[in-house]
N, C-alpha and C positions, 0 to 999 in steps of 0.2 A: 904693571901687567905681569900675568904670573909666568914663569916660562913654562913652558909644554911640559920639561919634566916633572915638574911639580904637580903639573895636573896629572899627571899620568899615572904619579905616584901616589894622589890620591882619590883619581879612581881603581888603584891596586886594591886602596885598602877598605876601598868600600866595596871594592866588589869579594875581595875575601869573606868579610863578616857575614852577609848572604849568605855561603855556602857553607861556611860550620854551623850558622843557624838551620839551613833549608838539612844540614844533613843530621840535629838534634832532633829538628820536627818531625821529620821520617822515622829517624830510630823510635819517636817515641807517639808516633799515630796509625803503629802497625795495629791490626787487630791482635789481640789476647788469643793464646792459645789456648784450649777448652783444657787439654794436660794439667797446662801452668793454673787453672782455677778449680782444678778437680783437687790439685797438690796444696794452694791456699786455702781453701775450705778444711779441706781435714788437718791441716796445721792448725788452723785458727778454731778449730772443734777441739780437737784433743789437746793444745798449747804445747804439742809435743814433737817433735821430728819424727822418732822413731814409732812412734803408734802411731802416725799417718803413714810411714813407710809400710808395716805391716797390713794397716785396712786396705794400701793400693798394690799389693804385693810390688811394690820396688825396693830399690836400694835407699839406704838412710842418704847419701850422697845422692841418688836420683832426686829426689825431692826436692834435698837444698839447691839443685841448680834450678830444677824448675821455679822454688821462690827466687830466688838471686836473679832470674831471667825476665821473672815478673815485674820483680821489682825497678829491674834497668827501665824495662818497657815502661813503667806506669813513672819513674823517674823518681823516687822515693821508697823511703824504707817503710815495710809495711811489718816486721818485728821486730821487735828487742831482745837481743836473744843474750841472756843471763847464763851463768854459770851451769843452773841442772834447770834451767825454766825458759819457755816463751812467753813475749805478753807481746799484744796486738799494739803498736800506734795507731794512734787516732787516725791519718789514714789506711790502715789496717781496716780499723774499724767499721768506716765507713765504704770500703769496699765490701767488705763482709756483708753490710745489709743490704745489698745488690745482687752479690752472686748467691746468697742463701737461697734466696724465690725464683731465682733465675733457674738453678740446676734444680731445685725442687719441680718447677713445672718443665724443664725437659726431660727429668725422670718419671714424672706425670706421662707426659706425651707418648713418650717409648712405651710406659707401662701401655696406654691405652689401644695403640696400635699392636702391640704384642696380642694383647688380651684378643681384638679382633680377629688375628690372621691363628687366633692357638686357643688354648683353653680358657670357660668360664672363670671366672674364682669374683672372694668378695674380699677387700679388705676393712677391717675395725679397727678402732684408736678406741681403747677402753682401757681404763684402773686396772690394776693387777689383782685386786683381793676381789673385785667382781667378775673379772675373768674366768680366777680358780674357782670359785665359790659358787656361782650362778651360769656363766654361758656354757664355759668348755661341761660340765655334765651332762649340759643340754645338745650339745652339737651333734653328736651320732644320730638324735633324733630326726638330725635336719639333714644329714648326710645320707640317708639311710631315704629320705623321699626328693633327694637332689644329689644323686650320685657323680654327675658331670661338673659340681659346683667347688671348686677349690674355696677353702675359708682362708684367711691370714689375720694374725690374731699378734696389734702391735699394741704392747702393754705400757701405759705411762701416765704419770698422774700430769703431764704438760699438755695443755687444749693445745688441738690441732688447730692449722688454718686450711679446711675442707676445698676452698678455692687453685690451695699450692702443693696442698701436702699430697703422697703415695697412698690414701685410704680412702674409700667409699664413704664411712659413715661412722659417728661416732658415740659411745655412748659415755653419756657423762653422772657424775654426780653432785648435783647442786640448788642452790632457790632459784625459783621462777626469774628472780630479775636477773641473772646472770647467765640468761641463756639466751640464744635467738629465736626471734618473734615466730620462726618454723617449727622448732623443736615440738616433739612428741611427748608426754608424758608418761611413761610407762607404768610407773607405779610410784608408790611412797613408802614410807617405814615408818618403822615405831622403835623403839628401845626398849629392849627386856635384860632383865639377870637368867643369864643359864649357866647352868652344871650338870657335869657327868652324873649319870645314875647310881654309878659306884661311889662316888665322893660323897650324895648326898646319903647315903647308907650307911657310908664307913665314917664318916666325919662327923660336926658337933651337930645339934640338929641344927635344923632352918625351917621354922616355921612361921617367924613372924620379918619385916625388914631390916631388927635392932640384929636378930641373929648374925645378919652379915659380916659382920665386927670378929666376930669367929672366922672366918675364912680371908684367904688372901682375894683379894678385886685386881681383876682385870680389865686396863680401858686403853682406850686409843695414847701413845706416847705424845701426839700432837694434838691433841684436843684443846688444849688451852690457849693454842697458837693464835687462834682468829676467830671471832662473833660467832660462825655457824657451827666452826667445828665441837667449840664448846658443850655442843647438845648432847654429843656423844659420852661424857662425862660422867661419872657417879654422883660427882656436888650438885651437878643438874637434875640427876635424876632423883636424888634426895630431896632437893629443893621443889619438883612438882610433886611429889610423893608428901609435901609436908614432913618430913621427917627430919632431926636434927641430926646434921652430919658428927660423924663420929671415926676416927683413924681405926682401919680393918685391922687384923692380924700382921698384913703386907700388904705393899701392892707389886704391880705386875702390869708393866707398861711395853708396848709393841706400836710397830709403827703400822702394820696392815690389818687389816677386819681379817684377811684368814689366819693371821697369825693369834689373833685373840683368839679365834674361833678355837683354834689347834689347843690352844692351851688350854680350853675349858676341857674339851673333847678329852684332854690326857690327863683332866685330874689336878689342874696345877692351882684352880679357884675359879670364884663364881666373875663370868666376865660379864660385860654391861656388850647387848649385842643387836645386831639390827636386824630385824625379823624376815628379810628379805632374801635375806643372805645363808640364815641358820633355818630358813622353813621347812626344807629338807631333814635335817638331821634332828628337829623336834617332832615330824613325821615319823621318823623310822624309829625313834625314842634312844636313838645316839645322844641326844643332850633334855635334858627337863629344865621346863620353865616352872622355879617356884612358886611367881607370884602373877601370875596371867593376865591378871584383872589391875594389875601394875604398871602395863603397860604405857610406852611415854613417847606423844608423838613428837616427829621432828620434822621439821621445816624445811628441809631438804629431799629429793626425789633422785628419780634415775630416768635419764631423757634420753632418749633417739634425735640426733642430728642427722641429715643426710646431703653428702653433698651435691650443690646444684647441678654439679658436670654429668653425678651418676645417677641421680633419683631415675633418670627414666630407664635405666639398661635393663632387660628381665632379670638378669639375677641378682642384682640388688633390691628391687620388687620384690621378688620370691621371698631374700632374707628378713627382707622387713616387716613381712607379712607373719613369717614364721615367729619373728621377734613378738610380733603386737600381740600373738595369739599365745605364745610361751608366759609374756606380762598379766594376760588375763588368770591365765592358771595362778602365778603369784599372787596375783589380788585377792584372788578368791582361797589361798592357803593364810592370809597374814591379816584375811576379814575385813579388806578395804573394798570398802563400795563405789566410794566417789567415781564418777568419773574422770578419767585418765585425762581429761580435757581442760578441765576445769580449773 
């Protein structure tokens, strides 16, 4: 039989292990502080200390306590932290695709409540070269019959997720199958060669498509990256043109439609451009299309998404409306008939 002390001394030890375990579980089934995940996000965005200390105005050392505090709480290391680099561990990682949506719709919700108690506004997620090219010339028009209506105007070729994301509505560019079963049509395009009016006066002539072999061509830098973007291409446009490709003078590659744009505008060669975008500046006879009747469609369009949280608010109404009716005018500048629906 055992004597008492022994029992004694092993319920000492059972009852110790309990209380450094009940005091690990505590330390580490506290809630997260909103701080400690506003500080891991923008670590785990920029993979950088000092550029998340800057975007949160804190100190570089502010930060690293907050992750170091996080990390105690959550009981694991959530970076690697290298010489001049961060990189995320895998539980890193996986925390990451939690708090991204997370703080996206509480910054969601604030916006919307703000929006309620203070002023209209709209926010867009659009491309950068349709941006400059096409909306921002248009905006005054819309500002000017919706004075109370703030615009916000976020530029990126990365689709949003309208359900989480800070924006109203989106516009995209892409085929039918890659867009959702709501999206709007707004319009389409075609590809033309344009050039400045001075280049084509001072330069070799161009009167037929072999001419182009004389001048430098300008096309999209990434056109050949993927099935659609291809369209945008001179081999392409060679190729429905029937003509036998031939190496220009140069060429002359950019990564955005206003950056070609710019370049024809300045003289630099004839660029391969989407009539949507340049309808304006063939209007005002800023740029000549040689060969009109050359024209080459593509398979690609520019659509209105709108997200479900906001379709019904008035001023996203208002915007959309003004959009559909600004689309029409394009249609009717670039000689597309079709229905936007279709």
């Amino acid at each position: 039989m055992k004597s008492r002390y022994a029992i004694d001394s092993i319920n000492a030890s059972i009852i110790k292990l309990p209380v450094m375990q009940q005091s690990q579980i505590h330390l580490r089934s506290r809630r997260i502080s909103a701080g400690q995940l506003r500080a891991f996000e923008a670590v785990a965005r920029h993979l950088n200390f000092r550029a998340a200390s800057e975007e949160l105005a804190l100190t570089q050392s502010a930060v690293s306590r907050q992750i170091q505090g996080l990390e105690e709480e959550v009981g694991v290391s959530l970076f690697l932290r290298h010489t001049r680099a961060v990189e995320l561990t895998g539980a890193g990682a996986q925390l990451l695709r939690v708090v991204l949506p997370s703080l996206e719709r509480i910054d969601s919700a604030v916006r919307q409540i703000r929006q309620s108690a203070g002023r209209k506004s709209v926010a867009i997620s659009t491309w950068a070269s349709f941006a400059s090219m096409w909306l921002i010339p248009r905006l005054e028009a819309f500002q000017r019959g919706h004075p109370d209506i703030d615009i916000r105007i976020d530029a990126t070729d990365i689709p949003v997720d309208l359900d989480t994301a800070d924006v109203d509505l989106a516009l995209r560019y892409s085929v039918p199958a890659n867009v959702p079963k709501h999206a709007q049509r707004l319009f389409g395009e075609k590809l033309t060669p344009v050039i400045s009016p001075w280049l084509l006066k001072s330069g070799p002539p161009l009167q037929k498509p072999q001419d182009l072999a004389q001048f430098a061509l300008v096309e999209a830098g990434d056109a050949h990256h993927s099935q659609y973007m291809e369209w945008l291409s001179w081999p392409r446009w060679f190729d429905a043109q029937r003509i036998a490709r031939f190496e220009p003078k140069r060429w002359l590659y950019f990564n955005y439609a206003h950056q070609i744009a710019q370049a024809a505008l300045t003289g630099q060669g004839v660029a391969l451009s989407r009539t949507p975008l340049i309808a304006e500046s063939l209007a005002s006879g800023d740029l000549v299309e040689p060969f009109p009747q050359l024209r080459m469609a593509s398979p690609l369009a520019c659509w209105l998404i709108v997200g479900p949280r906001n379709a019904a608010r008035p001023e996203v109404l208002a915007f959309c409306n003004w959009l559909k009716d600004q689309a029409a005018q394009t249609r009717k500048a670039i000689g597309e008939v079709t229905d936007p629906q279709q």
